[in-house]
C-alpha positions as CSV (number, residue, x, y, z in Angstrom):
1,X,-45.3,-162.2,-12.5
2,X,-44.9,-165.5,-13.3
3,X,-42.8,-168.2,-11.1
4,X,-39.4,-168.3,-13.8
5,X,-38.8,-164.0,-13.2
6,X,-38.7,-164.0,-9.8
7,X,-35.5,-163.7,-7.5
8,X,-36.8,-164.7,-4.4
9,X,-39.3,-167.3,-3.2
10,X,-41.4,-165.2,-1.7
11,X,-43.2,-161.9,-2.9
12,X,-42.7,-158.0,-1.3
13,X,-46.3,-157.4,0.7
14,X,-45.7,-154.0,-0.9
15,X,-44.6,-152.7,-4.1
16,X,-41.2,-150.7,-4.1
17,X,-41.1,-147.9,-7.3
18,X,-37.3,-146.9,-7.6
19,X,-38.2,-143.4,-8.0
20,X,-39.8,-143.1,-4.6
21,X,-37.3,-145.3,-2.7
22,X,-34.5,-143.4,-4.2
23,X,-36.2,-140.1,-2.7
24,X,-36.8,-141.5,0.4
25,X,-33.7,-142.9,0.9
26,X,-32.0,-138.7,-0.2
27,X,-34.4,-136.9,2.9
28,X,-32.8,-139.8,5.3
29,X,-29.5,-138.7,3.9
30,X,-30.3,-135.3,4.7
31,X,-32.4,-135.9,7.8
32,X,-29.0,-137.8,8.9
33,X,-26.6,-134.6,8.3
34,X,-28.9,-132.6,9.8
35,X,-29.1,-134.8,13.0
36,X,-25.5,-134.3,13.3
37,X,-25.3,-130.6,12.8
38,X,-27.7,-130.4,15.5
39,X,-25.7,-132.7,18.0
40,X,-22.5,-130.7,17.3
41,X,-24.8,-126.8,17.9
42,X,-26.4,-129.1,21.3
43,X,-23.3,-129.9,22.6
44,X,-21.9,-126.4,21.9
45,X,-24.5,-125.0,23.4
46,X,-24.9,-127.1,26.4
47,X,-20.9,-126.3,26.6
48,X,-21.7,-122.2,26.9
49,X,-24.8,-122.4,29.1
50,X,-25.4,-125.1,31.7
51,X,-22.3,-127.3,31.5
52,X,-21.0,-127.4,35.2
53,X,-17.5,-128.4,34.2
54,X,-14.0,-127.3,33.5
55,X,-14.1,-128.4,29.5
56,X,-15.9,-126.5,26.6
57,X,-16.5,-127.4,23.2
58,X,-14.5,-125.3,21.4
59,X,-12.7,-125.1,17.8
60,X,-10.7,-128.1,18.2
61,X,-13.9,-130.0,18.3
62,X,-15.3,-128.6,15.6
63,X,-12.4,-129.4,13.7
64,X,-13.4,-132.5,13.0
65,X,-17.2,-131.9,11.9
66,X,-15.9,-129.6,9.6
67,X,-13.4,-132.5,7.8
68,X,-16.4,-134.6,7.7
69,X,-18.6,-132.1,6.0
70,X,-15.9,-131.1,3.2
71,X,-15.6,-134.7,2.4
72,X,-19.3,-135.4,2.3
73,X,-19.1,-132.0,-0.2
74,X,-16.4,-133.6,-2.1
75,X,-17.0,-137.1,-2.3
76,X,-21.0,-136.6,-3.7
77,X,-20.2,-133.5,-6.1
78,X,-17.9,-136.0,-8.2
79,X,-19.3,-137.0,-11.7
80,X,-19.9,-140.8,-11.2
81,X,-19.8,-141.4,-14.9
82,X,-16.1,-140.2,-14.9
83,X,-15.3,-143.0,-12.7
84,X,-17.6,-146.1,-14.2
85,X,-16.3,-146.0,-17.6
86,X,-13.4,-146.6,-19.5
87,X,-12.3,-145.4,-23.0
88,X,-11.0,-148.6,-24.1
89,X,-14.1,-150.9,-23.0
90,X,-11.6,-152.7,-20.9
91,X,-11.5,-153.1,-17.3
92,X,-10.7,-150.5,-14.9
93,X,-7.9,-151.7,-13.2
94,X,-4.5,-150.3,-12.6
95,X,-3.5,-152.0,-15.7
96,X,-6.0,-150.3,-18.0
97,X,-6.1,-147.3,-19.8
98,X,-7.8,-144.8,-18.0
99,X,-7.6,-141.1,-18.6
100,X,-6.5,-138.3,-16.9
101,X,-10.0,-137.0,-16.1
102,X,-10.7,-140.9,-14.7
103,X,-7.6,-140.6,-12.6
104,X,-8.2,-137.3,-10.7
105,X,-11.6,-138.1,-10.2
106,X,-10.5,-141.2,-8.6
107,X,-7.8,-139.1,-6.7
108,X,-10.7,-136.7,-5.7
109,X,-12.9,-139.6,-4.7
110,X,-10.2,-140.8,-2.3
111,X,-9.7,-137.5,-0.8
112,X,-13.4,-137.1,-0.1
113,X,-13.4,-140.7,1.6
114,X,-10.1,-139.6,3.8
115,X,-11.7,-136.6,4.5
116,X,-14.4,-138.4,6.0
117,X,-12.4,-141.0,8.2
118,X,-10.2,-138.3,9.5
119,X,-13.3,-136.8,10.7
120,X,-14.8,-139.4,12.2
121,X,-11.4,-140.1,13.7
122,X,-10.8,-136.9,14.9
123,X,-13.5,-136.7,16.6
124,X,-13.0,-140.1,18.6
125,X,-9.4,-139.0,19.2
126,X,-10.7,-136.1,20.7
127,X,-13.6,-137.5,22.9
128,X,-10.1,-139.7,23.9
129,X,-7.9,-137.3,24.6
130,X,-10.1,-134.5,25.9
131,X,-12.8,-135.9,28.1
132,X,-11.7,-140.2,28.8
133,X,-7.8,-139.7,29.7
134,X,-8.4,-136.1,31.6
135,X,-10.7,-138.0,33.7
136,X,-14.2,-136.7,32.9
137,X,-16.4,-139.8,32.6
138,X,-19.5,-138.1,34.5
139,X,-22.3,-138.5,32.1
140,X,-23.0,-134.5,31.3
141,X,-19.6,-134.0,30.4
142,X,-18.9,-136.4,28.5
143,X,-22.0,-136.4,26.2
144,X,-20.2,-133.4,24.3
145,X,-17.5,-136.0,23.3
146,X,-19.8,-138.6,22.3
147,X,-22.3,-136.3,20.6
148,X,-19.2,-135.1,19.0
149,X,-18.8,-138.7,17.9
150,X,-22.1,-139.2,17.3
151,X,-22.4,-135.9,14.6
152,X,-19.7,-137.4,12.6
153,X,-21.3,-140.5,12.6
154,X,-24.4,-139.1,11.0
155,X,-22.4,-137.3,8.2
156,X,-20.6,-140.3,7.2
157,X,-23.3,-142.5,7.3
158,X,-25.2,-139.8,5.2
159,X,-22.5,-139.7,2.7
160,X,-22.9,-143.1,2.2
161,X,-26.4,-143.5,1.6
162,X,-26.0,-140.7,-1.0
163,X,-23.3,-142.3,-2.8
164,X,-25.4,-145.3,-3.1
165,X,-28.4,-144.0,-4.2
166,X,-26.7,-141.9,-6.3
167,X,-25.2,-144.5,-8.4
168,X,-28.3,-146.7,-8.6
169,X,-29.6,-146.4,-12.2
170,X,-32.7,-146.5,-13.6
171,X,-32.8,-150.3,-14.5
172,X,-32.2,-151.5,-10.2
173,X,-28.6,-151.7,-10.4
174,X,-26.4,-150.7,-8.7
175,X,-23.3,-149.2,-10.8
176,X,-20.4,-148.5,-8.5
């Protein structure tokens, strides 16, 4: 490569190929969601068998897991096409001219994304309100609230990486 095409000073020690980084980057998606669904099933099951205390994971604190996960559904089963381009070639502003397909699946986009903060939220409202203002700060207790924290964590940050990668085409850029 010669000195004009490069971006940076310096060279990669290692050659990236976009199709392997983009399937690398999918399994830490799913290794991510997966890490959550197993800190939510931990702490539940650490609530029925050897938890010492008064509080229980129960439905309320899957609640929030369970927003988290229909947003991830929602917000990577859109057509990203639908929401890149325009029919006019103009830009995609509220001004513009966008059609009614571009609209909902902007509408559904921004459900999906809500559904994801009101999971994550949830779940730090309830490690709030459930475990730090009743008073149980000993560490076993309260790992069921932050794993609960944690677990939503993992599914929005998976949902993320998905989208990203999702939307990065063939030619290494990234069309959002």
């Amino acid at each position: 490569m010669s000195e004009g095409g490069r971006l940076f000073k310096f060279s990669l020690p290692f050659h990236v190929n976009q199709h392997s980084l983009k399937s690398i980057t999918m399994y830490i998606s799913g290794i991510l969601y997966s890490l959550g669904l197993w800190l939510m099933i931990d702490a539940s099951l650490f609530s029925k068998t050897i938890n010492a205390s008064v509080v229980h994971v129960t439905f309320v604190d899957w609640i929030p897991f369970i927003c988290s996960t229909f947003g991830m559904i929602v917000v990577n089963s859109l057509d990203k096409v639908q929401l890149i381009n325009s029919n006019n070639g103009m830009g995609s502003g509220f001004g513009s001219n966008l059609s009614q397909l571009q609209w909902q699946a902007r509408i559904v986009l921004f459900i999906g994304f809500s559904l994801l903060a009101v999971g994550f939220n949830g779940s730090v409202l309830v490690l709030v309100l459930k475990f730090l203002i009743k008073g149980f700060t000993d560490f076993p207790t309260v790992k069921m609230g932050t794993e609960n924290v944690g677990a939503n964590f993992c599914v929005m940050l998976s949902c993320v990486i998905l989208w990203i990668v999702s939307t990065i085409e063939e030619d290494n850029s990234l069309a959002l």
